[in-house]
PyMOL commands that place a pseudoatom at each C-alpha (Angstrom):
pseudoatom trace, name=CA, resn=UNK, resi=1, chain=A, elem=C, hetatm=0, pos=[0.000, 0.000, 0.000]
pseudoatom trace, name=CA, resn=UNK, resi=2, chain=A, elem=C, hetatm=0, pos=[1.228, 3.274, -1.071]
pseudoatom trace, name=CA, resn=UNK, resi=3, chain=A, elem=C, hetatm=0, pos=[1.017, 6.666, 1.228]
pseudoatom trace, name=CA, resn=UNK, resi=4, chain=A, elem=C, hetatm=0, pos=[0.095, 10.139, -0.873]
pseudoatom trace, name=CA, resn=UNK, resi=5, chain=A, elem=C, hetatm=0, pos=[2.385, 12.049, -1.102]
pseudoatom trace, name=CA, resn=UNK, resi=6, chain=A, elem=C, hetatm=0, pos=[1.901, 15.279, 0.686]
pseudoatom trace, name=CA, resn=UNK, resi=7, chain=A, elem=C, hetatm=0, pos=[0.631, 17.927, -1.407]
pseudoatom trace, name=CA, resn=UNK, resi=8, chain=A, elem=C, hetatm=0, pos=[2.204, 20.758, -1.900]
pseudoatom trace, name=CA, resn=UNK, resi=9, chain=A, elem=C, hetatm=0, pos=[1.477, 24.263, -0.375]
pseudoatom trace, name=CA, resn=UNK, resi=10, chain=A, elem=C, hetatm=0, pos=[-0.481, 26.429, -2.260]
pseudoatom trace, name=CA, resn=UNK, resi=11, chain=A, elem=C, hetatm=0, pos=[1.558, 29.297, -3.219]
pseudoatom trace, name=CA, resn=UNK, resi=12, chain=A, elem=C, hetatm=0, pos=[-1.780, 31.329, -4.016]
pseudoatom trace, name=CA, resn=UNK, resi=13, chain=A, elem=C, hetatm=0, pos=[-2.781, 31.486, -0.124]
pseudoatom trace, name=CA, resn=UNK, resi=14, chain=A, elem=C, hetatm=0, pos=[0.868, 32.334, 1.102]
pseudoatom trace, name=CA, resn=UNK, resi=15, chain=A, elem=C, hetatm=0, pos=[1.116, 35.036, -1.727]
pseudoatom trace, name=CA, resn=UNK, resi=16, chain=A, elem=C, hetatm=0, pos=[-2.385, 36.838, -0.492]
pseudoatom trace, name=CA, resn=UNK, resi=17, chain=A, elem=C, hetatm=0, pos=[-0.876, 36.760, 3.613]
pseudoatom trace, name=CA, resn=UNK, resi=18, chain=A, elem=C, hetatm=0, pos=[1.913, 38.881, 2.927]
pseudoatom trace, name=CA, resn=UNK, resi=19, chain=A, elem=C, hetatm=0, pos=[2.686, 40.017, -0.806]
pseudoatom trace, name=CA, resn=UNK, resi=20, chain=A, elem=C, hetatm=0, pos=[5.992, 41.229, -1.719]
pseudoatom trace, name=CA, resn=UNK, resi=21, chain=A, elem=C, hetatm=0, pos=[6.113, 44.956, -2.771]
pseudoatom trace, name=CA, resn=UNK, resi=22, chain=A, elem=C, hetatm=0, pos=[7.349, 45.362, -6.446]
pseudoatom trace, name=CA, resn=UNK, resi=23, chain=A, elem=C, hetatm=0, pos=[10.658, 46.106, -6.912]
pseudoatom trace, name=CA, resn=UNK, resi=24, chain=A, elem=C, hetatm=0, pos=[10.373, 49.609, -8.424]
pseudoatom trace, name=CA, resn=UNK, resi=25, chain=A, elem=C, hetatm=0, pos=[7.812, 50.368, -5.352]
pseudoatom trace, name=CA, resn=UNK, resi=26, chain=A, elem=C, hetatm=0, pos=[10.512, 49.208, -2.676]
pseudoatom trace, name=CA, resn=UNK, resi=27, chain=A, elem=C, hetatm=0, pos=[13.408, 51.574, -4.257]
pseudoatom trace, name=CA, resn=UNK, resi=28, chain=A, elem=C, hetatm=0, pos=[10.723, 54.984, -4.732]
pseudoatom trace, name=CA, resn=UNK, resi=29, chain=A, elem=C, hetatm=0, pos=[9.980, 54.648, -1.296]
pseudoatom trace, name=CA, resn=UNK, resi=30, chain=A, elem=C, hetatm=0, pos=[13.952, 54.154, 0.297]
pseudoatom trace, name=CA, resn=UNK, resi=31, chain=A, elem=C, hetatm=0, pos=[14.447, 56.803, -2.262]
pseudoatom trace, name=CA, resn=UNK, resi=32, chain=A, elem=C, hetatm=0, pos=[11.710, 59.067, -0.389]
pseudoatom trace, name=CA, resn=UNK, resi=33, chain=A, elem=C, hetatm=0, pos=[12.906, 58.409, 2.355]
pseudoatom trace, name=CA, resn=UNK, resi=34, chain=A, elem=C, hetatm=0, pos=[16.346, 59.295, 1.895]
pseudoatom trace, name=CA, resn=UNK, resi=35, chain=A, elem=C, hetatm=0, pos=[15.480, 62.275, 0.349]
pseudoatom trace, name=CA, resn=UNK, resi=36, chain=A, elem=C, hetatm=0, pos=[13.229, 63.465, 3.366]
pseudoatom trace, name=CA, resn=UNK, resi=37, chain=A, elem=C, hetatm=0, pos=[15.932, 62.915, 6.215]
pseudoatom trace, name=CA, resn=UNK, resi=38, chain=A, elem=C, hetatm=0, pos=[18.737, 64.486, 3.622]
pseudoatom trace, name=CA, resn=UNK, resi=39, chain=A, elem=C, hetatm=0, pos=[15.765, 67.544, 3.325]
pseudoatom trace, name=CA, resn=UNK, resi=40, chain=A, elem=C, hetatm=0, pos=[15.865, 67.596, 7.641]
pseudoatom trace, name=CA, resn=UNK, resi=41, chain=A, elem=C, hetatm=0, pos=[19.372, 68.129, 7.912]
pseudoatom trace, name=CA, resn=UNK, resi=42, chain=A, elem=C, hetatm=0, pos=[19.445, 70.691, 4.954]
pseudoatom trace, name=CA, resn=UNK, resi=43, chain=A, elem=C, hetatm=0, pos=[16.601, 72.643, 6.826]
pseudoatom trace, name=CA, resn=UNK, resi=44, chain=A, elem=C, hetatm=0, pos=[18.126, 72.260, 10.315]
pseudoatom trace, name=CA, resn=UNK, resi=45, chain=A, elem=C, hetatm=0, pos=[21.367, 74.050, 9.003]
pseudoatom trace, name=CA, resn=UNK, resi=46, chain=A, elem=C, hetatm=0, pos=[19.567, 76.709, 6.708]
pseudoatom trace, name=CA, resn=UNK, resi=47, chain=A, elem=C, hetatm=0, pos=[17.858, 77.255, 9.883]
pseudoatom trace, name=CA, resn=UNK, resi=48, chain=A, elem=C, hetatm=0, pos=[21.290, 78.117, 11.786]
pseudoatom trace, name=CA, resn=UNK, resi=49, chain=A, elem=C, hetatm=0, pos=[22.884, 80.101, 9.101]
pseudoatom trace, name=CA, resn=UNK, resi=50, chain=A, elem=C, hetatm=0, pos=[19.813, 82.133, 8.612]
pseudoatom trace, name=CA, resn=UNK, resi=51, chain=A, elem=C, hetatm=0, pos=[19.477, 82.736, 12.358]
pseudoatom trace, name=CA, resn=UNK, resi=52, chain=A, elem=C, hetatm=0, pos=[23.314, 83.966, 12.189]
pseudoatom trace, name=CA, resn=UNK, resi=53, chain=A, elem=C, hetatm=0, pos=[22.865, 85.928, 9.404]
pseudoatom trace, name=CA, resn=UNK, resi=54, chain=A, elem=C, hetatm=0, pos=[19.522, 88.103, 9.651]
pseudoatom trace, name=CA, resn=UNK, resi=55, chain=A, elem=C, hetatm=0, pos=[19.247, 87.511, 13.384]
pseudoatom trace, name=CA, resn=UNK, resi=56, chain=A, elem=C, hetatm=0, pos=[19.777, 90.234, 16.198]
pseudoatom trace, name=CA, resn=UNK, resi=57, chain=A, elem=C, hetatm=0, pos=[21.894, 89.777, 18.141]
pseudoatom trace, name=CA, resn=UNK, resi=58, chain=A, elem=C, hetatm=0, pos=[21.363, 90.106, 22.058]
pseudoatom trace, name=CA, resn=UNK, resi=59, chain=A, elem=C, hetatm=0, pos=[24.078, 89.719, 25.175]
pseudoatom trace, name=CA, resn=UNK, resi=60, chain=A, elem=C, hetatm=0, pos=[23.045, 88.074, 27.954]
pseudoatom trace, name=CA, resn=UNK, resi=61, chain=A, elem=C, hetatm=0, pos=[24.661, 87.368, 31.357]
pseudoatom trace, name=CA, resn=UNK, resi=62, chain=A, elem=C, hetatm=0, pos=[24.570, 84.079, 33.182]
pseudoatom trace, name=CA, resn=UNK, resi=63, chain=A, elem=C, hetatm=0, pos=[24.714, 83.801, 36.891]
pseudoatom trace, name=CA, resn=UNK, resi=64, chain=A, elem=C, hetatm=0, pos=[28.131, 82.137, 38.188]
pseudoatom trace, name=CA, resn=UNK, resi=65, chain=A, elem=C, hetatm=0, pos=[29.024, 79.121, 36.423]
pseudoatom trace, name=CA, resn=UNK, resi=66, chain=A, elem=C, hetatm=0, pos=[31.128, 76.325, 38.467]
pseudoatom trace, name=CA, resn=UNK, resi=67, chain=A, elem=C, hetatm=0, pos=[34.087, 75.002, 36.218]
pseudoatom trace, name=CA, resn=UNK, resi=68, chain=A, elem=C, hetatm=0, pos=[33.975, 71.833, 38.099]
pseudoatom trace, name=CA, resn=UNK, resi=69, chain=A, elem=C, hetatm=0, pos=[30.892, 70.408, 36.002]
pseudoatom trace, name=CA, resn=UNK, resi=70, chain=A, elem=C, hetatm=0, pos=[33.416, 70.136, 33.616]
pseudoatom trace, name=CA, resn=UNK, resi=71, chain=A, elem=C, hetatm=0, pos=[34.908, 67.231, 35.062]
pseudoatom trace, name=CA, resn=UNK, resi=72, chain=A, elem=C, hetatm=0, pos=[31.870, 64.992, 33.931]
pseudoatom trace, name=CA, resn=UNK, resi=73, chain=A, elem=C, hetatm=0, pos=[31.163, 66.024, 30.731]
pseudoatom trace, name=CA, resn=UNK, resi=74, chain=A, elem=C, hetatm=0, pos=[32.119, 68.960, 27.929]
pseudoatom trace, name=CA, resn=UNK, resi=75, chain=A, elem=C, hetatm=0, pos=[29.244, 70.816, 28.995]
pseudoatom trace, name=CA, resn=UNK, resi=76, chain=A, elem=C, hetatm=0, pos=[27.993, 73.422, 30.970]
pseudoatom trace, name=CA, resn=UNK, resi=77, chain=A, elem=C, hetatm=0, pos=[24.484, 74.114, 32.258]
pseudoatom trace, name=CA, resn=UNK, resi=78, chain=A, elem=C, hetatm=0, pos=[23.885, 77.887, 31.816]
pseudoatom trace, name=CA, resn=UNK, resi=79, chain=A, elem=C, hetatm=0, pos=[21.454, 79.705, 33.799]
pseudoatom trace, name=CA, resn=UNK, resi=80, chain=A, elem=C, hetatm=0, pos=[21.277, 83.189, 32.796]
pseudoatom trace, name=CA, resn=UNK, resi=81, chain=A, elem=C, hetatm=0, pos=[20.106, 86.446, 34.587]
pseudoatom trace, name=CA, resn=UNK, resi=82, chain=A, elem=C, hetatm=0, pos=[16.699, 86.464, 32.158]
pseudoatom trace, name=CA, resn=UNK, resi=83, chain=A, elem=C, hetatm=0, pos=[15.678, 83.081, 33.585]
pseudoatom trace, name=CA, resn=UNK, resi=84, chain=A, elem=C, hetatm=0, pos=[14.250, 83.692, 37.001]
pseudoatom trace, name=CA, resn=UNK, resi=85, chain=A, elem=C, hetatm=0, pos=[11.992, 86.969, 36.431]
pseudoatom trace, name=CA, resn=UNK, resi=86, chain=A, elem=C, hetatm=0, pos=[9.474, 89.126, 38.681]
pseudoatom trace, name=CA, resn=UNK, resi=87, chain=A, elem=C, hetatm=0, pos=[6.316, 88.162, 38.483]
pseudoatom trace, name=CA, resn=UNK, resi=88, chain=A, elem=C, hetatm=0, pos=[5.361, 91.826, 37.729]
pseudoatom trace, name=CA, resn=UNK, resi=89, chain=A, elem=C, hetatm=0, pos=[6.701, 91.744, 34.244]
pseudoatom trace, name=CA, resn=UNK, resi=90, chain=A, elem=C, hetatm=0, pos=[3.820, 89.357, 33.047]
pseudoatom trace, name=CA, resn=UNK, resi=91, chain=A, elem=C, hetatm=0, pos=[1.500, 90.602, 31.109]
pseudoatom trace, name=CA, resn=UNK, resi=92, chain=A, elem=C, hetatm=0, pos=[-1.064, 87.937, 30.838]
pseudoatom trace, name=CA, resn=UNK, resi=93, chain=A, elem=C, hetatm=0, pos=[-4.421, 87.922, 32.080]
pseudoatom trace, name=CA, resn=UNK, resi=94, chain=A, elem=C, hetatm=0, pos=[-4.486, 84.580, 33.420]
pseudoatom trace, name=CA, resn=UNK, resi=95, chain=A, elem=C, hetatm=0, pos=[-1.209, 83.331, 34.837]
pseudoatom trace, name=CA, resn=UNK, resi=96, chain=A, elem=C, hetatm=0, pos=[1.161, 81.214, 33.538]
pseudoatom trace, name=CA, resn=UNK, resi=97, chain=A, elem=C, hetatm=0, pos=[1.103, 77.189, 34.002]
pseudoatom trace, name=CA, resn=UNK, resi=98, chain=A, elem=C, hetatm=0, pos=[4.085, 75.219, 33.383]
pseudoatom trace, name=CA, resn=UNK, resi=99, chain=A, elem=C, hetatm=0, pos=[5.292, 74.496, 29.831]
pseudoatom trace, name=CA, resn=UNK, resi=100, chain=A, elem=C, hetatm=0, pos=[3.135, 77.192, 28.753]
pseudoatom trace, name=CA, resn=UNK, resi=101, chain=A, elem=C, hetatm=0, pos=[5.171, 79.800, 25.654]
pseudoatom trace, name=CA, resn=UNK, resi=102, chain=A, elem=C, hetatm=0, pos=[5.722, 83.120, 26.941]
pseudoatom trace, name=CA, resn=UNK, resi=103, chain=A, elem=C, hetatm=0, pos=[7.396, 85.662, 24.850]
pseudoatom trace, name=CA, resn=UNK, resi=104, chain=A, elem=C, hetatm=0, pos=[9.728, 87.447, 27.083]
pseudoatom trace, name=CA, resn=UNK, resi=105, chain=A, elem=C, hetatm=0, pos=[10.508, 91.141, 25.226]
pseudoatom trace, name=CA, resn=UNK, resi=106, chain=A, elem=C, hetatm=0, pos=[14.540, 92.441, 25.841]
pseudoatom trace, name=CA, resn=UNK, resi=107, chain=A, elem=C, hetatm=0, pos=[16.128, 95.890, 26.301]
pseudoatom trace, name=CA, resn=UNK, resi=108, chain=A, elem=C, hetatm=0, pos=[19.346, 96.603, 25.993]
pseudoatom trace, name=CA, resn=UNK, resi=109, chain=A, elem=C, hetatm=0, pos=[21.202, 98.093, 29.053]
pseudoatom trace, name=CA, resn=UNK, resi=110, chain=A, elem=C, hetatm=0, pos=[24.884, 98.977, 29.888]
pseudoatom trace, name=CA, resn=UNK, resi=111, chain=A, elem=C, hetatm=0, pos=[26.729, 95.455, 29.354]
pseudoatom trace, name=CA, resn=UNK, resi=112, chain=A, elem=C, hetatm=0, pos=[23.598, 93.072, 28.677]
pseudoatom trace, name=CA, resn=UNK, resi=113, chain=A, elem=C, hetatm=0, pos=[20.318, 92.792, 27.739]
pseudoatom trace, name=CA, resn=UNK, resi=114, chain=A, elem=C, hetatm=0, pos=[17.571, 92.704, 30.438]
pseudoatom trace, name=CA, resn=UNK, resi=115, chain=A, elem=C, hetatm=0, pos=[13.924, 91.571, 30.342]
pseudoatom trace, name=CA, resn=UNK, resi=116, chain=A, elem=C, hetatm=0, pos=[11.230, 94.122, 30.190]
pseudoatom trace, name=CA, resn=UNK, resi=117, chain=A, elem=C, hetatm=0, pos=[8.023, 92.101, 29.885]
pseudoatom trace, name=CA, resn=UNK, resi=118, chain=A, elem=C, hetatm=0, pos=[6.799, 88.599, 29.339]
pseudoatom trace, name=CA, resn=UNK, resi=119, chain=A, elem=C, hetatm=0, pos=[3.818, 87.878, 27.267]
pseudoatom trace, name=CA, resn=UNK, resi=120, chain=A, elem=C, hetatm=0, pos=[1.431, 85.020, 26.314]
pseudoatom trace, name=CA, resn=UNK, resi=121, chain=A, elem=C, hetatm=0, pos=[1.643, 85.707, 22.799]
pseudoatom trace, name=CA, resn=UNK, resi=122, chain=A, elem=C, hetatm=0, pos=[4.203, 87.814, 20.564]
pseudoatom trace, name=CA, resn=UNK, resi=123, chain=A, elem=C, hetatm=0, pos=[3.940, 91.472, 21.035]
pseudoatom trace, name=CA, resn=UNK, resi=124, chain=A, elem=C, hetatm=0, pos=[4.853, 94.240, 18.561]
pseudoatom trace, name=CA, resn=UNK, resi=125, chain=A, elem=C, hetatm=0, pos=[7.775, 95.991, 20.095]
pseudoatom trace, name=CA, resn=UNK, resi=126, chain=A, elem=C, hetatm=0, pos=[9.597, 99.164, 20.094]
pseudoatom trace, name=CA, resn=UNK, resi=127, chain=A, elem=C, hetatm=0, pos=[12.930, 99.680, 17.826]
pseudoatom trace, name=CA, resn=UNK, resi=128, chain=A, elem=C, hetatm=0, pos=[15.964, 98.632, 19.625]
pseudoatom trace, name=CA, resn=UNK, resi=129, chain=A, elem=C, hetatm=0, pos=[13.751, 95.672, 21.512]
pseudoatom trace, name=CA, resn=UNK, resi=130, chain=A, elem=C, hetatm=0, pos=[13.895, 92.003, 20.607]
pseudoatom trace, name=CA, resn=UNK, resi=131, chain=A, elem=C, hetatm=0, pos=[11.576, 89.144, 21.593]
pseudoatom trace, name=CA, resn=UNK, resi=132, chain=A, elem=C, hetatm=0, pos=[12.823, 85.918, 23.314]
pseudoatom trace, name=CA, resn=UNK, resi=133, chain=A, elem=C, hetatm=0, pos=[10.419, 83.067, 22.579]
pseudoatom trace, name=CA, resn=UNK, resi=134, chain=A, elem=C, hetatm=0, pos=[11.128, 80.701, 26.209]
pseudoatom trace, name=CA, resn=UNK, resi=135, chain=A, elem=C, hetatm=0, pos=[8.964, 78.309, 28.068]
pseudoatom trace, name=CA, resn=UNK, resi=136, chain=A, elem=C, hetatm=0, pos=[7.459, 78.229, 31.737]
pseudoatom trace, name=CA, resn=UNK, resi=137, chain=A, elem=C, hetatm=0, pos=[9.532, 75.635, 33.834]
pseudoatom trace, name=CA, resn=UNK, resi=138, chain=A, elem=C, hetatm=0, pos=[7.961, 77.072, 37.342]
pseudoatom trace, name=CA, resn=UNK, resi=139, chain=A, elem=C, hetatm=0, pos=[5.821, 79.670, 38.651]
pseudoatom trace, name=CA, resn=UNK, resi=140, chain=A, elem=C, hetatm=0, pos=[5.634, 81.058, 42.241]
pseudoatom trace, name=CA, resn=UNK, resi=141, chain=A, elem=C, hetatm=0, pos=[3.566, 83.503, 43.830]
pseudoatom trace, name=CA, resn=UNK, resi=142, chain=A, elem=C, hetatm=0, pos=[6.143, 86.243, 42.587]
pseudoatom trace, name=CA, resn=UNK, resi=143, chain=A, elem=C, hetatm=0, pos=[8.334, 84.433, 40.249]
pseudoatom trace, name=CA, resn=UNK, resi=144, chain=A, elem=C, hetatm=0, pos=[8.700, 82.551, 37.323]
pseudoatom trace, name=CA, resn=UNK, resi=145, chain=A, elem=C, hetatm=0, pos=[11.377, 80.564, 35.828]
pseudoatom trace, name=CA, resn=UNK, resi=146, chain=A, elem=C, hetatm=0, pos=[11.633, 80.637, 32.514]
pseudoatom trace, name=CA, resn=UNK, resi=147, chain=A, elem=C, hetatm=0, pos=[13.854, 78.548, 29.705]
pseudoatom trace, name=CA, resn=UNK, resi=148, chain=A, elem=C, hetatm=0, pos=[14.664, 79.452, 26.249]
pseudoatom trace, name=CA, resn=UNK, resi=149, chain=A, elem=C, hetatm=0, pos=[16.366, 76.100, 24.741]
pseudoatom trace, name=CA, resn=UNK, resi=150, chain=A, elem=C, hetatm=0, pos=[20.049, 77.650, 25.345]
pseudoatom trace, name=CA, resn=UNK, resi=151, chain=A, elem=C, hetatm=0, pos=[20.767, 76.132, 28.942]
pseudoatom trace, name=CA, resn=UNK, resi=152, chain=A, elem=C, hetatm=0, pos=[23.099, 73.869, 27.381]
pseudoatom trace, name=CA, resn=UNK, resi=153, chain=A, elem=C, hetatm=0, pos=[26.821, 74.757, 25.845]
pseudoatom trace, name=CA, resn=UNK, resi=154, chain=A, elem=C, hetatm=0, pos=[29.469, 72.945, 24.906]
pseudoatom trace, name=CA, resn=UNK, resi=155, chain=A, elem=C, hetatm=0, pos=[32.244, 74.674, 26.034]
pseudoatom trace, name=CA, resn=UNK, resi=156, chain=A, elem=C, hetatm=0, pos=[35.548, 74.759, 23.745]
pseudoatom trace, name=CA, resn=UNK, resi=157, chain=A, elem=C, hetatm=0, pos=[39.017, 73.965, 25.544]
pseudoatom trace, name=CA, resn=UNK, resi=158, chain=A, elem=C, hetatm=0, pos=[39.600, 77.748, 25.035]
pseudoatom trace, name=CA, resn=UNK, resi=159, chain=A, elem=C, hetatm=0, pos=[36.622, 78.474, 26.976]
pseudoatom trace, name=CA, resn=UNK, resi=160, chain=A, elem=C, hetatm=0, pos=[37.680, 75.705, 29.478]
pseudoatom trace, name=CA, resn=UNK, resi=161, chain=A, elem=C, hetatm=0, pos=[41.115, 76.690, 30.096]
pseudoatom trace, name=CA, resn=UNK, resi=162, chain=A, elem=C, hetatm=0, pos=[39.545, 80.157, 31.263]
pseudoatom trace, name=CA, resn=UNK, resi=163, chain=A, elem=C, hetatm=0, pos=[37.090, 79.109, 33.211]
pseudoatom trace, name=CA, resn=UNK, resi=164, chain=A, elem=C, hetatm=0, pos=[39.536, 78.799, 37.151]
pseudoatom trace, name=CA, resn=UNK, resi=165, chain=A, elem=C, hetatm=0, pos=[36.862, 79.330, 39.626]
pseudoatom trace, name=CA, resn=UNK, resi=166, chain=A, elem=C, hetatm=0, pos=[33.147, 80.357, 39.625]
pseudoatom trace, name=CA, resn=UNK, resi=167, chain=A, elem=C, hetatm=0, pos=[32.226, 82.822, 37.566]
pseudoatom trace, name=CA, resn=UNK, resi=168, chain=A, elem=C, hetatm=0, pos=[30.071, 84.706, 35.368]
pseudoatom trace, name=CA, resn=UNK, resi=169, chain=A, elem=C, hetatm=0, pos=[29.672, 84.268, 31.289]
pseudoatom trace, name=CA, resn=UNK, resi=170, chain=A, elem=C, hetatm=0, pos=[28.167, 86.953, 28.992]
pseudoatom trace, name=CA, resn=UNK, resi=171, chain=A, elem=C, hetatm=0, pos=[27.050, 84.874, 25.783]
pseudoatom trace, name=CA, resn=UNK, resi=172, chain=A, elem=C, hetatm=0, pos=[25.953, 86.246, 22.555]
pseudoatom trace, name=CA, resn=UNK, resi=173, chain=A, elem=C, hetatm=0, pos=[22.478, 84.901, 21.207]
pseudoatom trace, name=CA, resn=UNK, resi=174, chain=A, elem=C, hetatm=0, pos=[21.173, 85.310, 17.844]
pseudoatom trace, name=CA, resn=UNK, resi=175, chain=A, elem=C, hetatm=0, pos=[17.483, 85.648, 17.260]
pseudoatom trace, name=CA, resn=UNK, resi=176, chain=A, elem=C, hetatm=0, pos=[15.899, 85.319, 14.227]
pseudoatom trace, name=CA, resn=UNK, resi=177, chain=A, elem=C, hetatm=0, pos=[12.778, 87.504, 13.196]
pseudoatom trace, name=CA, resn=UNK, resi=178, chain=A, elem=C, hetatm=0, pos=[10.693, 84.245, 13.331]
pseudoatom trace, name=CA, resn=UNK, resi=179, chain=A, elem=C, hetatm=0, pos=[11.391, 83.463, 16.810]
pseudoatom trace, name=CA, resn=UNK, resi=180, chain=A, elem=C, hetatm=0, pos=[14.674, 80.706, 16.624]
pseudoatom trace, name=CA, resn=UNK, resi=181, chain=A, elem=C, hetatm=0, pos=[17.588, 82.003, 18.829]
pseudoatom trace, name=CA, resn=UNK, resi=182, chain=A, elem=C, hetatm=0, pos=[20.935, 80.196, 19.110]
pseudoatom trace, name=CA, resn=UNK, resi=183, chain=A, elem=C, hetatm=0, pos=[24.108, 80.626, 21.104]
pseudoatom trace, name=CA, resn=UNK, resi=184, chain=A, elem=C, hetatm=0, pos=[26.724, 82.252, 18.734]
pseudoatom trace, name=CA, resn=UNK, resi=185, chain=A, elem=C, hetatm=0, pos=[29.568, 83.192, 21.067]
pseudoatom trace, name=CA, resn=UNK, resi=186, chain=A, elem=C, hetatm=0, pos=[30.474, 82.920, 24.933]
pseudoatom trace, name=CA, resn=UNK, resi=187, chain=A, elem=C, hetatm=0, pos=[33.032, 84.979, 26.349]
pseudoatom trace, name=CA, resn=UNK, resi=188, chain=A, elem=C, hetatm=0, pos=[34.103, 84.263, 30.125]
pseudoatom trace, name=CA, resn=UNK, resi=189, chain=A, elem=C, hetatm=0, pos=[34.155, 87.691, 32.109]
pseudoatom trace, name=CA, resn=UNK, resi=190, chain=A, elem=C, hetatm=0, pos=[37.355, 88.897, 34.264]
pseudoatom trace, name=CA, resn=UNK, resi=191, chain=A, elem=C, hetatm=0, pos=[37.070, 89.874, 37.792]
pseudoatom trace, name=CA, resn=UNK, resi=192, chain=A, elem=C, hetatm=0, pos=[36.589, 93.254, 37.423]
pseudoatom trace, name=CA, resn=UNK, resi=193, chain=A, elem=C, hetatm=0, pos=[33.279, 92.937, 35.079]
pseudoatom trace, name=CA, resn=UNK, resi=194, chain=A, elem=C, hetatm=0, pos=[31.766, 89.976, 36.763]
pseudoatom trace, name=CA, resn=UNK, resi=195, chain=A, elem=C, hetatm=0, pos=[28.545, 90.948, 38.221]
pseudoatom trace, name=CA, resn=UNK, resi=196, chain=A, elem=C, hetatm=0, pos=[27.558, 90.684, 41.834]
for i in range(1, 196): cmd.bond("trace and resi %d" % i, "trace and resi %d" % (i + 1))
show_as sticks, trace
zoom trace
């Protein structure tokens, strides 16, 4: 007596669970796909020259910054004079709740730039003024800290070699008409210039 043969699988039913893509399908959409992250990082640095270039440019002053946070890594948490503000500079009529966009508007003074007024939405400004787009990290009954997405620097060995003991930084930001600011120089101050 003779067993049957097994038959064999029908290639029908494992071609309708999971059908290859076509070749030429396959390649337009790696090619896509390449193209769209190659598009990111094109866009990302268009974004940084453009800031650099028709941005204005605004000083600001960091409170003491400890040189031994170096050790760890190559760099250094900045937390500037503009980040913990008055609570009488907001000009909201609700107050504001954490991760919440303010628009914080800046005025130059001897040395730095200080912060005038801090809005819920951008407001037109006088000539000579430019507006920091930051968020709300805390609020308090008469405070609010704020950050603005330059707290973190890597610091050159330059920079490093300057840096003995804690002190104060005065960093130039560029700010771009449409709101994008980025760190574009940090300069450690001496003694004599170092606030109190």
């Amino acid at each position: 007596m003779s067993t049957p043969l097994p038959s064999a699988p029908d290639n029908n039913v494992a071609a309708t669970r999971h059908p290859p893509l076509p070749k030429p399908h396959r390649q337009r959409w790696l090619l896509w796909l390449v193209g769209a992250q190659l598009l990111f990082v094109l866009a990302v640095a268009a974004a940084g020259y453009a800031t650099g270039r028709f941005g204005s440019v605004v000083v600001l002053r960091t409170r003491p910054v400890d040189p031994r946070a170096l050790r760890f890594n190559d760099y250094l948490e900045l937390h500037y004079t503009i980040s913990l503000l008055p609570g009488h500079l907001w000009k909201g009529s609700t107050l504001p709740r954490r991760k919440d966009p303010v628009y914080v508007v800046l005025q130059p003074r001897p040395g730095a730039f200080e912060a005038v007024a801090v809005y819920p939405e951008r407001p037109d400004v006088e000539p000579g003024q430019t507006v920091l787009r930051g968020w709300v990290a805390d609020t308090w009954r008469r405070s609010m800290r704020l950050r603005y997405g330059l707290e973190r620097y890597y610091v050159p060995e330059e920079t490093r070699r300057k840096l003995r003991r804690q002190q104060p930084l005065q960093v130039q930001v560029s700010v771009a008409p449409w709101g994008q600011a980025r760190i574009s120089q940090v300069e450690v101050l001496p003694a004599e210039r170092a606030m109190p």
